[in-house]
N, C-alpha and C positions, 0 to 999 in steps of 0.2 A: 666323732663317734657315730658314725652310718656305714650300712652297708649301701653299694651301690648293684644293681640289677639291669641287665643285661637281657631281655625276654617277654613274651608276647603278655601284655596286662591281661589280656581275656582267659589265658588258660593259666596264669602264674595264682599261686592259692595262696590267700590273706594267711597271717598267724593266726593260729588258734588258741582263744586264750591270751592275750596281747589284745591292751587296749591301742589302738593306730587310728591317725588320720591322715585324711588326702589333699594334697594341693596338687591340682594338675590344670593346664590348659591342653583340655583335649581335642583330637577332631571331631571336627562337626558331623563328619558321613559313620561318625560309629557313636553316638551320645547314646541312642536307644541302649544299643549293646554294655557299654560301658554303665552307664545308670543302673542298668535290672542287675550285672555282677555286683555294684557296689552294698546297694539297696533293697535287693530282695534275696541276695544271698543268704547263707547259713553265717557268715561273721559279720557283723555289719560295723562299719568305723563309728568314732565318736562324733568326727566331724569330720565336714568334707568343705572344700573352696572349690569350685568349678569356674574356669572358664568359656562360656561353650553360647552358642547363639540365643541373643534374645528371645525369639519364640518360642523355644525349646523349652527356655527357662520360664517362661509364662507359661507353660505347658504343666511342667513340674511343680510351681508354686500356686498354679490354679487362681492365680492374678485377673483374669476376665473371666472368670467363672469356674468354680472345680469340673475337673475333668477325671477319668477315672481312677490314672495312676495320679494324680494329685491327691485323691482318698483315699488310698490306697497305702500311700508314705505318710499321710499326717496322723495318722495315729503313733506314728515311732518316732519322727522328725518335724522339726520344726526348720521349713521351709520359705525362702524368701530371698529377693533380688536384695544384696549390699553393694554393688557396685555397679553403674552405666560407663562404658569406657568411649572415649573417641574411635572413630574407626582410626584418625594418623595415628591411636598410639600403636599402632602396629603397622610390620612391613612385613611382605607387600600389605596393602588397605583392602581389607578385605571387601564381598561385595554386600554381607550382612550387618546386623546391628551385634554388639557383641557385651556381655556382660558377667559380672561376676554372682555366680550363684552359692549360695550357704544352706547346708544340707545340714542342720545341728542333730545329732541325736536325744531325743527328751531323757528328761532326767527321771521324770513320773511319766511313764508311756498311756496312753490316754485307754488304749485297748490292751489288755495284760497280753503275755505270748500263749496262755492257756487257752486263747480266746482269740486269738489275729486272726487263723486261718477261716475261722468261723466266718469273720468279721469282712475277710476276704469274698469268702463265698456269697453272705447274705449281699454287698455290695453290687458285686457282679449280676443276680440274681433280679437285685431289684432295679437297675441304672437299666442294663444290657436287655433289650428287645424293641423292635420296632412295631413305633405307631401306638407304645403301650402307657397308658398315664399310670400315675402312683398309686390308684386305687385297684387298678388291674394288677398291679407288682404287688402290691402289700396282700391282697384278697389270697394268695396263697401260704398266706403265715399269720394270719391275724383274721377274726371275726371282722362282720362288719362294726359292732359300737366300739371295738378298740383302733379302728383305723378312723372313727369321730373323734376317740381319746386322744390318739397320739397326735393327729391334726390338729387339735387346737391346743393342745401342749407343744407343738412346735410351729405355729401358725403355718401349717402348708396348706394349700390349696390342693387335695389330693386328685380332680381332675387334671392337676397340670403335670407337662412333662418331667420325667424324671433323671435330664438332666439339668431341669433349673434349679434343681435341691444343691444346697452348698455343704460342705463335709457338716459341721455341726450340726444340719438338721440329719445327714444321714448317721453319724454321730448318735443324738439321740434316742433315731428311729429303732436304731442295733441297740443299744442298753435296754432301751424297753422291752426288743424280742427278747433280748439276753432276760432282762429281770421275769417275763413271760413264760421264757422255760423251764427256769432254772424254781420257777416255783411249782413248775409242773412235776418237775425231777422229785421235788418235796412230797407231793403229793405219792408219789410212784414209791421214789424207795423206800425200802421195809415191809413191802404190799404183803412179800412172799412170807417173812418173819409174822407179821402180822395175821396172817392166815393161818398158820401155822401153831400160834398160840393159842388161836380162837378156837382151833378144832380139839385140840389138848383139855380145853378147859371143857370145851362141851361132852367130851367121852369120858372126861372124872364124873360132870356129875351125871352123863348116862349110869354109870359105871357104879355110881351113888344110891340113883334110886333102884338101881336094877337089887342092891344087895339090901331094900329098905321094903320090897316088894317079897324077898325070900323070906323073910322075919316075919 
């Protein structure tokens, strides 16, 4: 009970609505292309099995250090080498290391989808610039004593580069902003209602004595 397809993966479109997974052993000269369709598209599988070159996949699971698209999926997936293959198990032998990689979809996603693109951007924002430590990234969204805060709440060195931070600490660094603004928003909404009231009530009792002063 399958269908069979016939057609290019990169422009063929997932079901919509249909939960699906993938097994594939793909080429190595398109994994970028193939990964960003599977994983950052609008449908994303439940799970996936990859075949595809060991460094790649070190790339993706952020195994010698997170890297940006490694932080970038671990808030939605859980990410990890389950299998190292011989190269004879394949013919021809190829001239890389080759292995299986498991792309699971979480089940509690770590970043809500309310919040991913957010969570995208603040990433980028704070990783992405040269020659920049994490206090020069953070100083444009956080005072200084909350960038002491958040550092010793996630023991960073905030002189050091900001790619030696690992997803949990950037992980962290983002719920903080999140809990940051989201209390700012608190502060904010209702300003307009709130103002509004207060003028109401002050022109009753203008309005009070002005008829206490006629008397």
């Amino acid at each position: 009970r399958f269908e069979l397809y016939l057609d290019d993966f990169l422009i063929w479109e997932f079901p919509r609505g249909q939960r699906f997974k993938v097994f594939s052993n793909i080429p190595f000269s398109r994994t970028a292309d193939i990964i960003n369709k599977l994983l950052f598209g609008a449908t994303l599988p439940e799970d996936c099995y990859l075949i595809i070159q060991k460094e790649a996949a070190e790339k993706y699971a952020g195994i010698n250090g997170d890297t940006l698209t490694s932080l970038l999926l671990k808030p939605l997936f859980w990410v990890d080498i389950i299998y190292y293959f011989r190269r004879t198990d394949f013919r021809p032998v190829p001239s890389v290391d080759v292995v299986l990689l498991q792309v699971e979809k979480r089940q509690c996603q770590l970043v809500s989808d309310r919040y991913y693109g957010l969570y995208k951007d603040f990433v980028v924002l704070c990783r992405e610039g040269a020659g920049r430590t994490i206090k020069k990234s953070l100083k444009e969204l956080f005072t200084y004593s909350q960038i002491k805060q958040v550092s010793k709440l996630l023991r960073i060195d905030f002189r050091s580069d900001p790619a030696d931070l690992n997803f949990t600490q950037y992980l962290g660094i983002f719920l903080f902003y999140l809990d940051y603004i989201i209390k700012n928003k608190a502060l904010i909404l209702g300003a307009e209602e709130k103002l509004r009231k207060q003028q109401a009530y002050m022109e009753k009792i203008h309005r009070t004595r002005r008829k206490e002063v006629i008397r």
